[in-house]
C-alpha positions in Angstrom: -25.5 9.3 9.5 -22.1 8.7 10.9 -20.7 12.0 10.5 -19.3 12.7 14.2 -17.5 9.4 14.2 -15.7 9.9 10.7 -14.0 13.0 11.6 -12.4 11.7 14.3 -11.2 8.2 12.9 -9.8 9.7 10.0 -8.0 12.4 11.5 -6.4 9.3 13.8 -5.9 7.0 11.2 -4.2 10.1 8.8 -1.9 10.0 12.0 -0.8 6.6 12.5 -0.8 6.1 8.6 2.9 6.5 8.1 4.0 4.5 5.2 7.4 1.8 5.9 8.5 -0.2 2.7 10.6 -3.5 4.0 12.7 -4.6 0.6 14.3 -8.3 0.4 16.9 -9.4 -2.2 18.3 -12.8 -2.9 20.6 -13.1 -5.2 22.4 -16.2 -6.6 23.1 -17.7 -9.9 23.5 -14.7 -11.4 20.0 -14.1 -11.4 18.2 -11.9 -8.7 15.0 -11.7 -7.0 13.0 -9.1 -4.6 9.3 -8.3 -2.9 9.1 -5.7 -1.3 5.7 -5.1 2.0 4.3 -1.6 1.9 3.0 -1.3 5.3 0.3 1.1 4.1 -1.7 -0.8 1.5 -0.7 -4.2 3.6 0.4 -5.6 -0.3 3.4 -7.7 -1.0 4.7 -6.7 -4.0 7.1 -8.8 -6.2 9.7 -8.6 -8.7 10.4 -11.3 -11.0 13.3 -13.3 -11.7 15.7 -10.8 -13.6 19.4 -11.4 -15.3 21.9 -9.1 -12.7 25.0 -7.2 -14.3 28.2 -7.3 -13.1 27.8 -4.0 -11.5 24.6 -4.9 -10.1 22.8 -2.3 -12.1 19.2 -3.6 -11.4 19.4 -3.8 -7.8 20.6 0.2 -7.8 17.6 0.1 -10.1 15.5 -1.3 -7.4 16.8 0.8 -4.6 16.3 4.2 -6.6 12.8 3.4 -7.5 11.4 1.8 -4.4 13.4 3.6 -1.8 13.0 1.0 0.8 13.2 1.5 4.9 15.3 -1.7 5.2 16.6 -3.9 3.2 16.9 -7.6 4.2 19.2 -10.0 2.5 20.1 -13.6 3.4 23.5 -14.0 5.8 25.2 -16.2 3.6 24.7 -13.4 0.2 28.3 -13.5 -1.5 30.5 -10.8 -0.2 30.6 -8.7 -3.6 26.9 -8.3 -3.5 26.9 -7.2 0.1 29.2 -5.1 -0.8 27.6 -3.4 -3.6 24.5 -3.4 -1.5 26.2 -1.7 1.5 27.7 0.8 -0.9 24.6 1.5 -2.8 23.0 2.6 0.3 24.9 4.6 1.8 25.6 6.7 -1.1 21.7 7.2 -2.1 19.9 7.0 1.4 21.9 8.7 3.7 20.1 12.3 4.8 22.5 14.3 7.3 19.2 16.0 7.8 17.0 12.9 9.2 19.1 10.0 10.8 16.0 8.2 11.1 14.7 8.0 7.7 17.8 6.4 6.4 17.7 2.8 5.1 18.8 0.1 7.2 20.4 -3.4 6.3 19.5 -6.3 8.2 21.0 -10.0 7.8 18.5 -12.6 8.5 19.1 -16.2 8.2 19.3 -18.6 4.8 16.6 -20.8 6.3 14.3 -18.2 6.1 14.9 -18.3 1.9 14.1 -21.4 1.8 11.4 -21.8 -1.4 9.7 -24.6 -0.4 8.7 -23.2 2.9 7.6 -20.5 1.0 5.4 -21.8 -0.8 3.8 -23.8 2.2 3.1 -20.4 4.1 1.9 -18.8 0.7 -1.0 -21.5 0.5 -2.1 -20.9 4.3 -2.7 -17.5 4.6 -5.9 -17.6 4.3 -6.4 -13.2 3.4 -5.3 -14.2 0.0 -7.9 -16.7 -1.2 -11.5 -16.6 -1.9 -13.8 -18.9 -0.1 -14.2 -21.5 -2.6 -10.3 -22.5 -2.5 -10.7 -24.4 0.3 -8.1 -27.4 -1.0 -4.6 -26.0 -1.9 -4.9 -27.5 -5.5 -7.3 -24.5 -5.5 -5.1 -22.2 -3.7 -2.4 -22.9 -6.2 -4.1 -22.7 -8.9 -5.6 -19.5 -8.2 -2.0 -18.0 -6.8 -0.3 -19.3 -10.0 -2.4 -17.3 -12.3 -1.2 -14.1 -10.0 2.3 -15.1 -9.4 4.3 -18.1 -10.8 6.1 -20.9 -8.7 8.6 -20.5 -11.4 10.7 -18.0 -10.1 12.3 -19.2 -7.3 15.1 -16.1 -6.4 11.6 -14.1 -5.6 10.8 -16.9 -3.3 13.3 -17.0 -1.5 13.1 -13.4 -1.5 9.2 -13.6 -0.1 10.7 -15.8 2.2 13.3 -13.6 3.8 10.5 -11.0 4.0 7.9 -12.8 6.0 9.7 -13.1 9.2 10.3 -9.4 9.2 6.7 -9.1 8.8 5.4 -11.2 11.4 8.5 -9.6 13.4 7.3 -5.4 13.1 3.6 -6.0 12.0 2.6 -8.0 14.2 -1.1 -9.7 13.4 -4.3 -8.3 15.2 -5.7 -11.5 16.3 -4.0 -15.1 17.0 -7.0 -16.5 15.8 -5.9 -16.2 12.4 -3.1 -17.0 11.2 -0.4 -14.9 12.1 0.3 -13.0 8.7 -3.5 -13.3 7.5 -3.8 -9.6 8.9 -1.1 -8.2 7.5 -0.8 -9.1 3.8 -3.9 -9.0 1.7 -2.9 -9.6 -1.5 0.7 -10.6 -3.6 1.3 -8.1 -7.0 3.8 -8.0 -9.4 6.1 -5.2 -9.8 6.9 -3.8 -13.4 10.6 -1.4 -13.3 10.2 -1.3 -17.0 7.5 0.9 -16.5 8.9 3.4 -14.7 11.4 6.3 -15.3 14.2 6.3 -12.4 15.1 9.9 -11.6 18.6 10.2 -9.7 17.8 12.1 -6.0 20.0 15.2 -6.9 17.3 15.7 -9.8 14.0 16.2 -7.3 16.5 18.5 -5.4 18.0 20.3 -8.5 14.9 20.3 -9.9 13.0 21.3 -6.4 10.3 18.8 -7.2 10.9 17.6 -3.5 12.0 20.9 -1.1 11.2 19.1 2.2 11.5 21.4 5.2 11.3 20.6 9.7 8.4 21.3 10.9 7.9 24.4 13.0 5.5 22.7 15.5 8.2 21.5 18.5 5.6 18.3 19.1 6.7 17.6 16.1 10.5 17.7 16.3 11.5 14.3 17.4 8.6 12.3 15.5 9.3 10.6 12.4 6.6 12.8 10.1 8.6 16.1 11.3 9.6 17.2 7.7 7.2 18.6 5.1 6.6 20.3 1.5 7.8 23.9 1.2 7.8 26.0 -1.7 8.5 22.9 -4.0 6.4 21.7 -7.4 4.9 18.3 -5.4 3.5 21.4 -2.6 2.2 23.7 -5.8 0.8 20.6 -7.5 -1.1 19.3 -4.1 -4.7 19.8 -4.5 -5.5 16.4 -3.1 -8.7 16.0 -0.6 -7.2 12.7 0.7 -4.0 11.0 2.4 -4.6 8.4 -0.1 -4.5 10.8 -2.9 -1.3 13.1 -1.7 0.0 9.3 -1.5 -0.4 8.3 -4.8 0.6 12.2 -6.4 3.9 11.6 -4.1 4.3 7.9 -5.6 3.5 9.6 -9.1 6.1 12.6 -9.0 9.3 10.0 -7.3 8.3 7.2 -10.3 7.4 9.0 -13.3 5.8 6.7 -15.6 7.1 6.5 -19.0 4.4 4.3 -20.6 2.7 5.8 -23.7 -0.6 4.2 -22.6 -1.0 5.2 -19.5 0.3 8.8 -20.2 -2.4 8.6 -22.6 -5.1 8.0 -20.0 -3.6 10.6 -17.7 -3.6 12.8 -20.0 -7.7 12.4 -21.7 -9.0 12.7 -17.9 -6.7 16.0 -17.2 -8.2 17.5 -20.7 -11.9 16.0 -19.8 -11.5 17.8 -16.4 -10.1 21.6 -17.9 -13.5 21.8 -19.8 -15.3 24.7 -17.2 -18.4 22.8 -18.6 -17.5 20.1 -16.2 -16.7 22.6 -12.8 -19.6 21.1 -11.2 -18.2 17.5 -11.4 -15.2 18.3 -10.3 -16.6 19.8 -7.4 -19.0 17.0 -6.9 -16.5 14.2 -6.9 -13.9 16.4 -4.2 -17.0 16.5 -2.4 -17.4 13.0 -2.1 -13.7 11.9 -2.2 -13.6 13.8 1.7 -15.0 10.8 3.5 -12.9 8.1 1.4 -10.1 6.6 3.7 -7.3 4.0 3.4 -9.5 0.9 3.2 -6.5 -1.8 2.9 -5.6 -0.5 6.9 -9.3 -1.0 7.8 -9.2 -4.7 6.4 -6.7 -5.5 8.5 -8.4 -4.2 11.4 -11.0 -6.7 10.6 -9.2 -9.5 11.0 -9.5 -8.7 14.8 -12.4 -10.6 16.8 -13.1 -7.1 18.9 -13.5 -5.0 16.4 -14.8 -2.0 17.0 -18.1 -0.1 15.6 -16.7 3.2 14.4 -14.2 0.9 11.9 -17.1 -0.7 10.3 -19.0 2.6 10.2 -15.9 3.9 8.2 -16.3 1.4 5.7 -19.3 1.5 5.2 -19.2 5.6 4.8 -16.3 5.3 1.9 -18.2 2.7 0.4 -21.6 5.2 0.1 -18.6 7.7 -0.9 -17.4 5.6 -3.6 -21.0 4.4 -4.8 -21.9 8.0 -5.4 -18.8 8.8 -7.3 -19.7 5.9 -9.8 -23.1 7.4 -10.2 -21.6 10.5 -11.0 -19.6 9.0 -13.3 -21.7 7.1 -15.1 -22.9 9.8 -17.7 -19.3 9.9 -19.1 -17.9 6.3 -18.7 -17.8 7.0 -22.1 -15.6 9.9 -22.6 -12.8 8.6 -21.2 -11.1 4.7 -20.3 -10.6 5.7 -16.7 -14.1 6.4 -16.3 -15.3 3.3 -18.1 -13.2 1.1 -16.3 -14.2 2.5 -12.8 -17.5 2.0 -13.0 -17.4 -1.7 -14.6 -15.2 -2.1 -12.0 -17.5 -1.5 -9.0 -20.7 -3.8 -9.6 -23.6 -4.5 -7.6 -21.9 -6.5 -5.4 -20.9 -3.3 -3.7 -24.4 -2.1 -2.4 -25.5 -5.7 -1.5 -22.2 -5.9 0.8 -22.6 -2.6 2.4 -26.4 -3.5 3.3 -25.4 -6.5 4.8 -22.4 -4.8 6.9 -25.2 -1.8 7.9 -27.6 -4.5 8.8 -24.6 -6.5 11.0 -23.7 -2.9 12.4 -27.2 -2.4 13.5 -27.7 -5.3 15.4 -24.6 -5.2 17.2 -25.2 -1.5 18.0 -28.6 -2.5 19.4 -27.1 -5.6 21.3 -24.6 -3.4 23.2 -27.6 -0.5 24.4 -29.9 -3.6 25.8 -26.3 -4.9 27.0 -26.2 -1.4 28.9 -29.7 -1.3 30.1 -29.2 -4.5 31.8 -26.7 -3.5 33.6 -28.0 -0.7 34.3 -31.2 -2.0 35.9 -29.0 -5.0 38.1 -26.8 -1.9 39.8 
């Protein structure tokens, strides 16, 4: 139905998709605390209150694993941390190859860590909340199950973050408030979880073998390198950014949890059966049209906007409604497959009829907008 206009807003939104990760650290008490804003999924993830060495092991940790764009810290951090910190990055970020891509270190204020003030702006934004917390006793209540006021190193840490924000993402309409558009939702952040894998490894290893582009437009752009004759470019099968995403975020933090492993590992040996060729086929098929919905929300937070982004949604959500009744013959062969369909209930189909009815009438209001003009000139 809305084929032509797909094609074109997801090849411009694969375009301007390009994925910046702003890390803050506060450290003081011995104890340290991070978020870190990935500008792609518009999520503010955090990591808990955590007891620092004396070398400052976990925040090397927390560089290696994240690999951040910038890293803001407060102005008034003690001089041996900055000093780790400045020494950490320049030993693991630098790339003689790309200038740009290297990790930057920016001082902001210590007002801006300030935890009470943090936890004011937390209960206003508004993208975070259901519509029945309309008090903040709600609001807190609800937050608190998701993140603790307890931890007040990640705070301040949150704190330092949200003026960066606000800063280099800037919100698409004033009539909200100014960083309900670009954070829609605060997660926690497990390290445990992950295996950290030293940079020298991917390159020893040639799990990562980026290479320039040979396209001159795209010398001086940011995106200018690419996969070459590496195992991440061998193992790339992926009909969607937001799957070559997640298979890049897969290969640099290799999980090391037996459970999940576990999971990975039925659905790979569910999908080897040749018994099941046709579903695979079937679900690439409908992955095609699937885009990054977190960048979309934020475009909704704008009063203007425009048809083709509702039309967008409204095709992944079809997409992803016909992937869960694809999947519905084998929830029970697997726990991925189970939980994704009890995942997506029939809230989904009710929502996209009301967004295809809204999309409709608008459509209809602009054409007899158009004839009227049309007949007073």
């Amino acid at each position: 139905m809305y084929q032509d206009d797909i094609s074109s807003i997801t090849s411009d939104l694969d375009t301007h998709s390009i994925q910046v990760i702003y890390l803050s650290v506060f450290f003081a008490y011995n104890k340290l605390g991070a978020a870190f804003y990935d500008s792609t999924s518009a999520i503010i993830y955090f990591i808990p209150d955590v007891e620092e060495t004396s070398r400052f092991d976990i925040t090397q940790q927390i560089l290696t694993d994240i690999q951040p764009s910038m890293v803001i810290c407060s102005a008034k951090t003690s001089d041996e941390y900055y000093k780790a910190l400045n020494e950490y990055l320049n030993i693991q970020t630098i790339d003689p190859n790309n200038i740009s891509n290297n990790t930057k270190l920016q001082l902001v204020p210590q007002a801006y860590f300030h935890k009470d003030t943090v936890e004011r702006t937390i209960l206003t934004l508004k993208s975070l909340y259901p519509l029945t917390c309309d008090t903040d006793d709600k609001k807190r209540a609800y937050i608190s199950a998701k993140m603790p006021f307890n931890i007040p190193n990640t705070l301040s840490a949150i704190g330092g973050l949200l003026p960066v924000i606000e800063e280099r993402c800037p919100a698409l309409s004033y009539e909200f408030d100014f960083l309900a558009g670009n954070i829609l939702a605060l997660r926690p952040y497990d390290l445990n979880a992950l295996m950290i894998v030293h940079p020298f490894t991917f390159r020893a290893l040639e799990i990562f073998n980026p290479s320039f582009h040979p396209s001159i437009y795209k010398a001086n752009t940011t995106n200018n390198l690419r996969e070459v004759n590496s195992l991440f470019a061998f193992l790339k099968r992926c009909v969607s950014s937001i799957g070559n995403r997640k298979l890049r975020s897969w290969c640099l933090k290799p999980c090391r949890s037996p459970e999940i492993l576990q999971r990975r590992y039925d659905v790979v040996q569910f999908f080897l059966d040749p018994n099941q060729y046709e579903l695979l086929r079937t679900l690439r098929d409908h992955l095609k049209p699937v885009v990054n919905i977190p960048s979309l929300l934020r475009k909704v937070f704008d009063q203007n906007t425009k048809i083709s982004v509702w039309k967008q949604i409204i095709e992944s959500m079809r997409a992803t409604l016909r992937i869960r009744m694809a999947l519905v013959p084998f929830r029970m062969n697997t726990y991925f497959f189970d939980d994704f369909c009890s995942k997506l209930t029939d809230d989904l189909p009710r929502l996209m009829n009301i967004i295809e009815t809204s999309v409709r009438k608008r459509k209809f209001e602009i054409y007899y907008l158009d004839y009227c003009l049309l007949l007073t000139f």
